[in-house]
C-alpha positions in Angstrom: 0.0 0.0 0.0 1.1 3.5 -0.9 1.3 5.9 2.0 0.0 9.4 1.1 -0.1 12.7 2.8 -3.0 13.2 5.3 -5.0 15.3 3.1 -5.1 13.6 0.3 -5.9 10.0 2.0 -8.8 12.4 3.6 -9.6 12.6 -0.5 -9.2 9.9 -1.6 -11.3 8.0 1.0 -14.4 10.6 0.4 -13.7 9.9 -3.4 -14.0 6.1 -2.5 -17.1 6.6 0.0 -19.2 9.1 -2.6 -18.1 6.7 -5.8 -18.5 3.8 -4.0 -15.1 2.2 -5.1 -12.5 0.2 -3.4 -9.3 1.9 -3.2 -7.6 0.3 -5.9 -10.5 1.0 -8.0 -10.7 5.0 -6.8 -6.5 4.9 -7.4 -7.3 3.6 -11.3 -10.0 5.8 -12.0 -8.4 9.1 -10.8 -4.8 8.0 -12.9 -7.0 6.9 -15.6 -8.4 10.1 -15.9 -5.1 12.2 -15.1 -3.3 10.9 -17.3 -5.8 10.5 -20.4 -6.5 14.5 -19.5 -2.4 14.7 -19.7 -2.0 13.1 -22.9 -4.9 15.1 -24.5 -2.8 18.5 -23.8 1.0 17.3 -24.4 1.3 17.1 -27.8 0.0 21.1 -28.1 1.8 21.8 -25.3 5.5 20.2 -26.7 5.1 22.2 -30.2 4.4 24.8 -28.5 7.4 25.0 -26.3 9.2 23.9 -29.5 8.3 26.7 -31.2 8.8 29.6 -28.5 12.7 29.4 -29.0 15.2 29.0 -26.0 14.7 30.9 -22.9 17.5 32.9 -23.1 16.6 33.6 -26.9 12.9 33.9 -27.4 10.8 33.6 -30.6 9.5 37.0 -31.4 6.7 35.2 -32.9 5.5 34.0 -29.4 6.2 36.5 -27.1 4.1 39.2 -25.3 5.9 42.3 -26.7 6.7 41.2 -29.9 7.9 45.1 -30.8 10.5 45.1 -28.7 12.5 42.6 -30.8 14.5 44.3 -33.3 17.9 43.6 -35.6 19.6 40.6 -34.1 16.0 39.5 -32.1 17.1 40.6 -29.1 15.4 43.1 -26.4 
């Protein structure tokens, strides 16, 4: 068995109470639904990081001020 904070044992057993799951069950449903809410986002999310440049060299394209870059793309 997995210990887990306080809190969220206090969760996960009202999950399991309302829901009326065991806690192996409650465990699968919540990752099930993490993770396929996870997946749904990550491949917008990685071409988008792909596409906003290094940190220390931004994408002017994807940036707030995009004005401020000028010449060498640099503030």
């Amino acid at each position: 068995m997995t210990n887990l904070p306080d809190d969220v044992e206090d969760a996960l057993e009202s999950f399991m109470a309302q829901e009326g799951l065991s806690r192996e069950e409650a465990l699968g449903r919540i990752l099930r639904d993490w993770f396929s809410r996870r997946s749904a986002a990550d491949p917008g999310d990685a071409a988008a990081a792909d596409s906003k440049g290094a940190p220390d060299r931004p994408n002017p394209d994807f940036v707030q001020y995009p004005g401020y870059f000028k010449g060498d793309g640099s503030l």
